[in-house]
C-alpha positions in Angstrom: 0.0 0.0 0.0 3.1 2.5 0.9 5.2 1.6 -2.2 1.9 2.3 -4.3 1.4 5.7 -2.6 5.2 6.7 -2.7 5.3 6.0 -6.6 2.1 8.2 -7.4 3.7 10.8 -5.5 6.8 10.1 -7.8 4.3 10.4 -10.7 5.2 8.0 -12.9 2.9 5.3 -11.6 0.6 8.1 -12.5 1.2 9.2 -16.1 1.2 4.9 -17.1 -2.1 4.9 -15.6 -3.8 8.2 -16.7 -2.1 7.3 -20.3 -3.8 3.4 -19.9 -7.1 5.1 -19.3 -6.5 7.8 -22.1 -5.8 4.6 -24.8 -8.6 2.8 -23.5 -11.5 5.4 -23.4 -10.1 6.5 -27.4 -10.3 2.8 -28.4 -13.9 2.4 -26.7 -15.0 5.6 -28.3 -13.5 5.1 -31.7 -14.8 1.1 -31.7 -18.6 2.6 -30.8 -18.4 5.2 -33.6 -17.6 2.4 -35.8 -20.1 -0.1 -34.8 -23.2 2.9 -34.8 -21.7 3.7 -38.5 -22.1 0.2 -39.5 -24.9 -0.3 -38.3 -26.4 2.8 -39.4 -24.6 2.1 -43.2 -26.6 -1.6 -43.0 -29.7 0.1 -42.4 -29.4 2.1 -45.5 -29.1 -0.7 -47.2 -31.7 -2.5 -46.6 
């Protein structure tokens, strides 16, 4: 619990996490943006 406070006080532990959350929330927003277009393009379609 210590070491994990002492190396978000360092930061680094930090900036890997906040840039982890930063890839994931792109991916997840980018991947629904493509799955509404698809649908939306299949709907056309039909």
């Amino acid at each position: 619990m210590q070491s994990m406070m002492d190396g978000m006080m360092g930061g680094g532990m930090m900036w890997g996490m906040g840039l982890f959350g930063l890839l994931i929330l792109v991916v997840l927003v980018l991947f629904a943006v493509a799955l509404i277009k698809y649908l939306f393009f299949n709907d056309k379609r039909k």
